[in-house]
Short mmCIF file of the C-alpha atoms (twelve columns), coordinates in Angstrom:
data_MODEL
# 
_entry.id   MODEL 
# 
loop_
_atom_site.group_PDB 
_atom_site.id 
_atom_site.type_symbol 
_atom_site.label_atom_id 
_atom_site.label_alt_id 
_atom_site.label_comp_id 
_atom_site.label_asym_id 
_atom_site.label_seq_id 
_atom_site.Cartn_x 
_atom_site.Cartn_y 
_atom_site.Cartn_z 
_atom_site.pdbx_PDB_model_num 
ATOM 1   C CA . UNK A 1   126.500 218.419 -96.545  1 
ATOM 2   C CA . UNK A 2   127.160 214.938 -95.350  1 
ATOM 3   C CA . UNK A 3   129.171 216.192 -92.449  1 
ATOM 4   C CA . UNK A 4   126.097 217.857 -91.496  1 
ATOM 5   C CA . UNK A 5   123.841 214.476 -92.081  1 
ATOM 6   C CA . UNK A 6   125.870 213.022 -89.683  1 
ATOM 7   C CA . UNK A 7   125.804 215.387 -86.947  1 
ATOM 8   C CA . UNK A 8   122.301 215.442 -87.475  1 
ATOM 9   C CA . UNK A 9   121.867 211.702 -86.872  1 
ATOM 10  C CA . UNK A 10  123.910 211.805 -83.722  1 
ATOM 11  C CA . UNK A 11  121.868 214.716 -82.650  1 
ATOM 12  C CA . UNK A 12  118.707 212.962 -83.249  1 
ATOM 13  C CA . UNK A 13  120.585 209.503 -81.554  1 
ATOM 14  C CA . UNK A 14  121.360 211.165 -78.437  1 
ATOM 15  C CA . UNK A 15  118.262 212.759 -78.112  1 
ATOM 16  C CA . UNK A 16  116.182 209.698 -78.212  1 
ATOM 17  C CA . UNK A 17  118.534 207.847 -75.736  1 
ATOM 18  C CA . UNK A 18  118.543 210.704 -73.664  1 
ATOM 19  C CA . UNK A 19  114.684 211.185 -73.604  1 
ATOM 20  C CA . UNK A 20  113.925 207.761 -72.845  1 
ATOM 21  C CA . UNK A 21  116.008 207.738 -69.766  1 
ATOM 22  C CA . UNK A 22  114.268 211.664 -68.740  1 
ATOM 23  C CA . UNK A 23  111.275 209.759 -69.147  1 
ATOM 24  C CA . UNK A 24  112.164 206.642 -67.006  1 
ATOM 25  C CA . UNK A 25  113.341 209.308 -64.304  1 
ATOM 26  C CA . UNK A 26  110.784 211.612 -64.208  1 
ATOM 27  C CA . UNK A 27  108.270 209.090 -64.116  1 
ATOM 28  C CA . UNK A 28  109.486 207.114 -60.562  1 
ATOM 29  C CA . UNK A 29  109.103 208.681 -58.312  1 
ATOM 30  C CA . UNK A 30  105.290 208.659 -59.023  1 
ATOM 31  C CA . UNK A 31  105.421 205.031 -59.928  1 
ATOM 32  C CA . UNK A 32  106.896 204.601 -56.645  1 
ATOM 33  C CA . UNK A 33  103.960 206.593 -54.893  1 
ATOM 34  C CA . UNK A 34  101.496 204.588 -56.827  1 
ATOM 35  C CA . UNK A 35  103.393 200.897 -55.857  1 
ATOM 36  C CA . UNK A 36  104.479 201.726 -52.572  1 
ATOM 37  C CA . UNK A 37  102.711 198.660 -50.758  1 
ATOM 38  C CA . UNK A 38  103.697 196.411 -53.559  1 
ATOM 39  C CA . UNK A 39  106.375 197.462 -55.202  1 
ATOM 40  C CA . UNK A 40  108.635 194.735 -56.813  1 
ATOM 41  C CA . UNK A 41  111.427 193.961 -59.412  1 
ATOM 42  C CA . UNK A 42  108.771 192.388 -61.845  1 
ATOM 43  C CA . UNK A 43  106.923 195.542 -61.296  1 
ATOM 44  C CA . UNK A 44  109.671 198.010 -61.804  1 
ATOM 45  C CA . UNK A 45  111.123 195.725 -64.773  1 
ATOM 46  C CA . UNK A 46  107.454 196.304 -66.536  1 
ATOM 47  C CA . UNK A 47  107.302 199.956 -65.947  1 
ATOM 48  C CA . UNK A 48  110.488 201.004 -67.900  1 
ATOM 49  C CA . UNK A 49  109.707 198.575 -70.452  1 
ATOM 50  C CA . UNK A 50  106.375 199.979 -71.119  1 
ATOM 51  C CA . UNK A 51  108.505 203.596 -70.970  1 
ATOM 52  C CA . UNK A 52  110.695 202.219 -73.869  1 
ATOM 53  C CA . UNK A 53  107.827 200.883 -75.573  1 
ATOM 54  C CA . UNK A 54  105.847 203.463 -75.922  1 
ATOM 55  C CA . UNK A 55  107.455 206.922 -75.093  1 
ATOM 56  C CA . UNK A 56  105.322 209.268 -77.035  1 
ATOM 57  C CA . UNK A 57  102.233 207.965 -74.719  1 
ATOM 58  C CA . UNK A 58  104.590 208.483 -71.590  1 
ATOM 59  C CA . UNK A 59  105.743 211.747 -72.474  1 
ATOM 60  C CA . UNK A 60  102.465 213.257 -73.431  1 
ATOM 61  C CA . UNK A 61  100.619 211.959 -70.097  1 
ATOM 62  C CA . UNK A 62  103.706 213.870 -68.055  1 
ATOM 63  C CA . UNK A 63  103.123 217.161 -70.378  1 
ATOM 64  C CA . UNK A 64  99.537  216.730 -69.703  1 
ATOM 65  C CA . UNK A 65  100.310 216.637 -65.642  1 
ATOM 66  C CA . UNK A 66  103.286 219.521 -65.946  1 
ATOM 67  C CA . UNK A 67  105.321 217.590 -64.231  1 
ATOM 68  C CA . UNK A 68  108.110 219.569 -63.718  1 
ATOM 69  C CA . UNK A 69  110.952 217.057 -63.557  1 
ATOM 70  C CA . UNK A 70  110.428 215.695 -67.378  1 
ATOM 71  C CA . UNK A 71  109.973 219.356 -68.103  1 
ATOM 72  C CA . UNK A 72  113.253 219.914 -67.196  1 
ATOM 73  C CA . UNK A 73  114.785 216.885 -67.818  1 
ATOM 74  C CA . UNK A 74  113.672 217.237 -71.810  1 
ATOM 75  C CA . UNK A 75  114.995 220.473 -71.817  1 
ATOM 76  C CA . UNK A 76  118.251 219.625 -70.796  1 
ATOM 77  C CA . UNK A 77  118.328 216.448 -72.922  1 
ATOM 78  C CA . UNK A 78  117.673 218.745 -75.835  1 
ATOM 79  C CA . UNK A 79  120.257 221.432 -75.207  1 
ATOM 80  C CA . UNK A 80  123.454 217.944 -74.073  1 
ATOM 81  C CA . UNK A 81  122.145 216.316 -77.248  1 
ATOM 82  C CA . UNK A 82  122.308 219.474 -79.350  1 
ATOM 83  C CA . UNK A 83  126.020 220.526 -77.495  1 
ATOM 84  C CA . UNK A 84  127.425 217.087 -77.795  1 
ATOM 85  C CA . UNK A 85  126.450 216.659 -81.666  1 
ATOM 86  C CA . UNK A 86  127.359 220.357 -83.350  1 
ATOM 87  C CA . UNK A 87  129.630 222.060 -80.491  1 
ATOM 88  C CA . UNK A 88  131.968 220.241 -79.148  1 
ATOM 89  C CA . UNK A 89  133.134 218.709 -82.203  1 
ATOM 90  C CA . UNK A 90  134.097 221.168 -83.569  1 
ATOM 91  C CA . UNK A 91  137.545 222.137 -81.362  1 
ATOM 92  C CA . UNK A 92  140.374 220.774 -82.796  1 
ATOM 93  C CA . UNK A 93  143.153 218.918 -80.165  1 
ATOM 94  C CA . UNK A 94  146.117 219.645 -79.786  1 
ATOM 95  C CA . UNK A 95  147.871 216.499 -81.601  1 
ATOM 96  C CA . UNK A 96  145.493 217.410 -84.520  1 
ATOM 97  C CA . UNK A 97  147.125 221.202 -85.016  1 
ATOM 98  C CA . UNK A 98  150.788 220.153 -86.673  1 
ATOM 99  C CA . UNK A 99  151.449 223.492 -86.810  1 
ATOM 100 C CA . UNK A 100 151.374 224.119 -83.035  1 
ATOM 101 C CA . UNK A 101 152.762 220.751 -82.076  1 
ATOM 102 C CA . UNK A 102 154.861 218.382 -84.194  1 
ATOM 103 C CA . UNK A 103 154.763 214.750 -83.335  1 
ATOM 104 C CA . UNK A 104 156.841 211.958 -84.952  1 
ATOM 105 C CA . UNK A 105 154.869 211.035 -88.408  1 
ATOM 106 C CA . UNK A 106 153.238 214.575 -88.506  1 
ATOM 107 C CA . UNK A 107 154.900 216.389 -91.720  1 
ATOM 108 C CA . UNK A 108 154.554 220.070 -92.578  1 
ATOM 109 C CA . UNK A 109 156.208 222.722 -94.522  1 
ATOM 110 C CA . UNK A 110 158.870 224.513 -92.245  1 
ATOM 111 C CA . UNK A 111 158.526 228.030 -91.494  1 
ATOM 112 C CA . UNK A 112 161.556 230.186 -93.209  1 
ATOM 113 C CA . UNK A 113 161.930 231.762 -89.182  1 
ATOM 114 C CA . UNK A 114 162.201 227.845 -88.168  1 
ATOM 115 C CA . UNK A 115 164.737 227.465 -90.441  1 
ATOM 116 C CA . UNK A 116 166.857 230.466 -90.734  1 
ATOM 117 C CA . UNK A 117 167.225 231.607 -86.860  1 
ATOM 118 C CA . UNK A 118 169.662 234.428 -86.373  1 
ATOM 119 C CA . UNK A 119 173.070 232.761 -84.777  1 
ATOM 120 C CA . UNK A 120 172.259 229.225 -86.154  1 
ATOM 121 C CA . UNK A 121 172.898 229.324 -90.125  1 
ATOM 122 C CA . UNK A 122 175.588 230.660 -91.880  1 
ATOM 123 C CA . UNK A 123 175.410 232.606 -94.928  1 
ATOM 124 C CA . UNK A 124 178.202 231.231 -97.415  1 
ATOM 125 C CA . UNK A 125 178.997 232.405 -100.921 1 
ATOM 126 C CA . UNK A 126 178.570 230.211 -103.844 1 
ATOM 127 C CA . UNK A 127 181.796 230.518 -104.386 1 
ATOM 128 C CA . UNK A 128 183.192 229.341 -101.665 1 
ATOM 129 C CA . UNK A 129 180.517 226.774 -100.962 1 
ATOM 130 C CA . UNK A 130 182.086 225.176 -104.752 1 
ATOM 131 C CA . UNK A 131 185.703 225.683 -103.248 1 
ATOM 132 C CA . UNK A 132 185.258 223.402 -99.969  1 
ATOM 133 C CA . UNK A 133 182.731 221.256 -101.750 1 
ATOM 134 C CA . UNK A 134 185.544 220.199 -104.144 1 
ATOM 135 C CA . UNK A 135 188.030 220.495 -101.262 1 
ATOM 136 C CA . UNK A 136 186.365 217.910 -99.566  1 
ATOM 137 C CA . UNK A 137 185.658 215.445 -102.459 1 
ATOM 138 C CA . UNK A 138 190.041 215.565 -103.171 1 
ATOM 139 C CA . UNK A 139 190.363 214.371 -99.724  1 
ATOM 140 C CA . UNK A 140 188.505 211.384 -100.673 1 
ATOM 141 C CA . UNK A 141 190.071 210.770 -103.228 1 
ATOM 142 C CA . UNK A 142 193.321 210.087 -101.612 1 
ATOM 143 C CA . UNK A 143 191.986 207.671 -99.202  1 
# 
């Protein structure tokens, strides 16, 4: 559940930031049209401040017009924000599967085909595993 909370914030986080700059876009080129004889910085500097400032005014007024650049613009902000926070998250890389793809301080449980590949262990007896174990602890001994 709080895995979810948190997605949901960063859903609702991109979103905003996303909408606010759909709104600053979709909006200049008529603020543009409007200002043409007098456009400035000062000017420009005012309009996306009054954008941040109050968006839900903005956004309504472009509804209200059907301007189709916001339209789309929201649309996509909704589905990126929506992607980025519950989809793509979810794939895991490949240095996170240990399984697939050991890496020096990764640890996992061996496989019994990783460990007993045909040509590369021998079977032994117990018996004679005993005899050359003790065969090889008398040759210590004399040294």
């Amino acid at each position: 559940m709080k895995k979810f909370r948190n997605r949901l914030m960063v859903w609702m986080i991109t979103l905003l930031i996303l909408q606010l700059i759909v709104i600053n876009i979709a909006g200049l080129l008529p603020f543009i049209a409007e200002q043409k004889n007098q456009l400035s910085t000062e000017a420009f500097l005012n309009y996306i401040w009054q954008n941040i400032q109050h968006p839900i005014l903005h956004s309504t007024q472009m509804i209200q017009e059907k301007n189709p650049v916001f339209m789309l613009g929201s649309t996509s902000a909704i589905i990126l924000s929506f992607y980025m926070a519950f989809i793509s998250n979810r794939r895991k890389t490949q240095y996170e599967l240990a399984d697939k793809y050991g890496v020096h301080g990764s640890s996992r449980f061996a496989r019994p085909s990783e460990i007993f590949t045909h040509g590369e262990t021998l079977g032994v007896a117990p018996q004679q595993l005993m005899k050359d174990l003790e065969a090889s602890m008398e040759d210590h001994k004399k040294e």
